[in-house]
N, CA, C and O of each residue as an XYZ file, in Angstrom:
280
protein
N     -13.914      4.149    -44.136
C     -15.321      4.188    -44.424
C     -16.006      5.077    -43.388
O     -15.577      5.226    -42.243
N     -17.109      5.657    -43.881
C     -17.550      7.058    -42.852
C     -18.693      6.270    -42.535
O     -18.835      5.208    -43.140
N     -19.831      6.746    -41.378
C     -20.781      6.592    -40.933
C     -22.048      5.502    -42.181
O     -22.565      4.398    -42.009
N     -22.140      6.666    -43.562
C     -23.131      6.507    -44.273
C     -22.189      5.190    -44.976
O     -22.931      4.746    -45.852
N     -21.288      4.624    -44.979
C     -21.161      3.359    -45.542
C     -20.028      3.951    -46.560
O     -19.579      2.975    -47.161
N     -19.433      5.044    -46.968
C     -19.098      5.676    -48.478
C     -17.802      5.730    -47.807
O     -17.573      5.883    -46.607
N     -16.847      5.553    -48.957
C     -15.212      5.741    -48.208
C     -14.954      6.720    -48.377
O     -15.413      7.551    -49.161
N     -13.961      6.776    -47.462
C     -12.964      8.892    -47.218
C     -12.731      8.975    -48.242
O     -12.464      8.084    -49.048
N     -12.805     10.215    -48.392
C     -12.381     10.974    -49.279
C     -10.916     10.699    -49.770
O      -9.996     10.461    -48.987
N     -10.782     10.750    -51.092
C      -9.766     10.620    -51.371
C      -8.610     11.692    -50.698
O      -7.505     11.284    -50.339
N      -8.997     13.010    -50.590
C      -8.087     13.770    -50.174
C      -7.642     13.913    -48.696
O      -6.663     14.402    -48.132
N      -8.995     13.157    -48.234
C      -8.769     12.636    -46.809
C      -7.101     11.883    -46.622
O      -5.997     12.371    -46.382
N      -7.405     11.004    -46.776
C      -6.378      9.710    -47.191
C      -5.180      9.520    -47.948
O      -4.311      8.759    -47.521
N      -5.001     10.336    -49.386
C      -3.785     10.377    -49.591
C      -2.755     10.715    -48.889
O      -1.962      9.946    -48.346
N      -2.741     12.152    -48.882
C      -2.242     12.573    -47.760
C      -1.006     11.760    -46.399
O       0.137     11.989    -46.002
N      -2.091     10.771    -46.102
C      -2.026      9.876    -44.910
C      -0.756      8.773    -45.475
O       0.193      8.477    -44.750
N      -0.931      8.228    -46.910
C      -1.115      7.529    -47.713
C       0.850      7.675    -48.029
O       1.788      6.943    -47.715
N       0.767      8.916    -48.738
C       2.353      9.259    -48.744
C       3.206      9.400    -47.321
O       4.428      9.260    -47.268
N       2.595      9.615    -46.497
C       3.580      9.858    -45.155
C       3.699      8.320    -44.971
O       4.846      7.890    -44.851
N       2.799      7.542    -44.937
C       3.052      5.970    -44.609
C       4.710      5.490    -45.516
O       5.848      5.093    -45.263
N       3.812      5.878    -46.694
C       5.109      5.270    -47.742
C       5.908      6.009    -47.880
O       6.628      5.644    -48.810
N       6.191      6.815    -47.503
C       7.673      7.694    -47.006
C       8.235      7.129    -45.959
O       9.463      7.183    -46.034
N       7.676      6.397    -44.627
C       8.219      6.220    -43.879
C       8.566      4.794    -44.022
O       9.632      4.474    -43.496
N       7.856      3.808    -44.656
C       7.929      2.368    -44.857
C       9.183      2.551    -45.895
O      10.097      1.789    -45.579
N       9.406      3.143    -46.747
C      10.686      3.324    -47.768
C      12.060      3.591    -46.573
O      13.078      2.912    -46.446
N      11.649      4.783    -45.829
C      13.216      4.695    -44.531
C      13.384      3.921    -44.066
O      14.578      3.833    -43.779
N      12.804      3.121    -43.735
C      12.368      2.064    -42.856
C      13.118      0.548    -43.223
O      13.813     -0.191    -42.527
N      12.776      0.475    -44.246
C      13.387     -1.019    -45.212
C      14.298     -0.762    -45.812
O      14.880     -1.765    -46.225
N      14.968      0.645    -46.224
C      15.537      1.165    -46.882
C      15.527      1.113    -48.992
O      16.425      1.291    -49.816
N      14.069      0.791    -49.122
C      13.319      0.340    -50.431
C      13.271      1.378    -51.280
O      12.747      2.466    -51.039
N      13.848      1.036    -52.338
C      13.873      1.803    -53.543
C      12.683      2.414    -53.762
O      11.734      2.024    -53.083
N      12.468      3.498    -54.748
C      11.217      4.482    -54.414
C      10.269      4.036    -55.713
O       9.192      4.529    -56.050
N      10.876      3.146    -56.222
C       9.596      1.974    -57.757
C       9.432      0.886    -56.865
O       9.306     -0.144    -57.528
N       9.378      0.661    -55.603
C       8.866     -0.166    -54.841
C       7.589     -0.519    -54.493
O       7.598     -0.054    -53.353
N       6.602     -0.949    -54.610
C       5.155     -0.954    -54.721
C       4.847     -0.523    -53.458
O       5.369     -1.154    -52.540
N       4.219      0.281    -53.217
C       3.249      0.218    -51.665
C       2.688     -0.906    -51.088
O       3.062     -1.166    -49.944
N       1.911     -1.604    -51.591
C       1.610     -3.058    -51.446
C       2.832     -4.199    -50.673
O       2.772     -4.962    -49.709
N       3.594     -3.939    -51.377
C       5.109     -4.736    -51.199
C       5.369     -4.402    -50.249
O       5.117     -5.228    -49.372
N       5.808     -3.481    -49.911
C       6.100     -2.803    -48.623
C       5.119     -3.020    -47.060
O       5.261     -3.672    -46.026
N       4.518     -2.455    -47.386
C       3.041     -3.172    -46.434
C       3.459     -4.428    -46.088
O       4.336     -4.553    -45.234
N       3.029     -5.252    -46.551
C       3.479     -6.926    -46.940
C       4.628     -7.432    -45.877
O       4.515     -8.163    -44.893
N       5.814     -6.752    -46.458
C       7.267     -7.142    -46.094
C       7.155     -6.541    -44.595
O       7.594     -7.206    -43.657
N       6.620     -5.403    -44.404
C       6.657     -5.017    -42.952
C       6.002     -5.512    -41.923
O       6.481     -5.614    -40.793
N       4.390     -5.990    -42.395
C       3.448     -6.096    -41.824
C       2.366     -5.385    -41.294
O       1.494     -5.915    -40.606
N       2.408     -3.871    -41.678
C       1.936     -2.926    -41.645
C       0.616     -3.336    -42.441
O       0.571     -3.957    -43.503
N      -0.736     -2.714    -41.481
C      -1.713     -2.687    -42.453
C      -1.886     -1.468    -43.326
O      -1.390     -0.523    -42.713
N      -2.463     -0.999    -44.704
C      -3.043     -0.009    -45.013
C      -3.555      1.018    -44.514
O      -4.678      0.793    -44.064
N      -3.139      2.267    -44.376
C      -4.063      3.473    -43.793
C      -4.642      3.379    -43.868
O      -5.171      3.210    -42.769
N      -5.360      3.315    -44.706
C      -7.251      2.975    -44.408
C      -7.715      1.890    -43.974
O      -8.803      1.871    -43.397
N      -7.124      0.995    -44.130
C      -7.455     -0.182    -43.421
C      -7.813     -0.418    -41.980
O      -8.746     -0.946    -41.375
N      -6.143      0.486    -41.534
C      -6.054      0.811    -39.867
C      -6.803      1.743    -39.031
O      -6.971      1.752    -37.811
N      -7.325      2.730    -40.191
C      -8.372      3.800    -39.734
C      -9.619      3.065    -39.253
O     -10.113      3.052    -38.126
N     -10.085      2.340    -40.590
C     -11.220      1.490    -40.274
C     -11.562      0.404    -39.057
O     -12.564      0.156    -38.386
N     -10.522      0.010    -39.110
C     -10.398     -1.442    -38.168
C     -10.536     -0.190    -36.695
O     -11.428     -0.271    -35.851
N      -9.557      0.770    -36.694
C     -10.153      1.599    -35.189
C     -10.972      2.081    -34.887
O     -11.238      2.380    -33.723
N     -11.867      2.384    -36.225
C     -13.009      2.990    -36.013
C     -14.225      2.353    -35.518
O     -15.238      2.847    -35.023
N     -13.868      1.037    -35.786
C     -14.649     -0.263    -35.399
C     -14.409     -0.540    -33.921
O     -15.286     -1.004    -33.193
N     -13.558     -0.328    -33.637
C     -12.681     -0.686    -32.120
C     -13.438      0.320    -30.968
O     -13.859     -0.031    -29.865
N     -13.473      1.542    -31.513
C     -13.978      2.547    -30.944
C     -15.560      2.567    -30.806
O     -16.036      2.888    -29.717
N     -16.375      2.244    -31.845
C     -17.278      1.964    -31.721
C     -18.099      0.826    -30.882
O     -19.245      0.962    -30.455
N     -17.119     -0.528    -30.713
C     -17.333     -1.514    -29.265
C     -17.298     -0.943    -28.746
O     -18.377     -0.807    -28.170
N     -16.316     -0.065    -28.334
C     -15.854      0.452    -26.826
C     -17.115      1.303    -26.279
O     -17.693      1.207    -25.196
N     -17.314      2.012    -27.173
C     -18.695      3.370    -27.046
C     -19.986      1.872    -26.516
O     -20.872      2.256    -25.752
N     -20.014      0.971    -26.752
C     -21.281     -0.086    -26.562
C     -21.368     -0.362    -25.436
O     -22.490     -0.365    -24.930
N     -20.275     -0.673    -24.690
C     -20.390     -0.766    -22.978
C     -20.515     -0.211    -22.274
O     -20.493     -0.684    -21.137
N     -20.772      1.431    -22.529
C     -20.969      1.904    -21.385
C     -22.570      2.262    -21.985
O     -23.085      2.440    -23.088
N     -22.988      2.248    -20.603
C     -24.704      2.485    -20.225
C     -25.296      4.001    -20.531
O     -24.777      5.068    -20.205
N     -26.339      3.820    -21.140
C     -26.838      5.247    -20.881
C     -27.637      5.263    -19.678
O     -28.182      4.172    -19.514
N     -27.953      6.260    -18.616
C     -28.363      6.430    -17.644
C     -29.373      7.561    -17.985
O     -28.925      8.635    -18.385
N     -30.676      7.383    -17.853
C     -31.551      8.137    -17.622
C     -32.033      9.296    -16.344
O     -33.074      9.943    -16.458
């Protein structure tokens, strides 16, 4: 999700999207009609976008503690 509330772009994210599930398939060694979902799941891996978001949130606390100085 970007600033104005609206989610990435799709072309943002796919992208992101297949390298995950390319690597979660080596990984488990999971047949390639394996759901993405499933996979996620079984690994414990959150969603790319999910994980984007949740850091983007993380980052944004972090930016809160420090002071502006006049």
């Amino acid at each position: 999700m970007r600033i104005d509330r609206k989610p990435l772009a799709i072309r943002t994210v796919s992208p992101l999207h297949k390298v995950q599930n390319e690597c979660l398939r080596k990984a488990t060694g999971a047949y390639k009609r394996t759901p993405r979902a499933a996979l996620e799941r079984e690994t414990g891996v959150p969603p790319i976008d999910l994980y984007m978001e949740v850091n983007r949130l993380r980052q944004a606390d972090k930016l809160t503690e420090y002071k502006v100085e006049k």
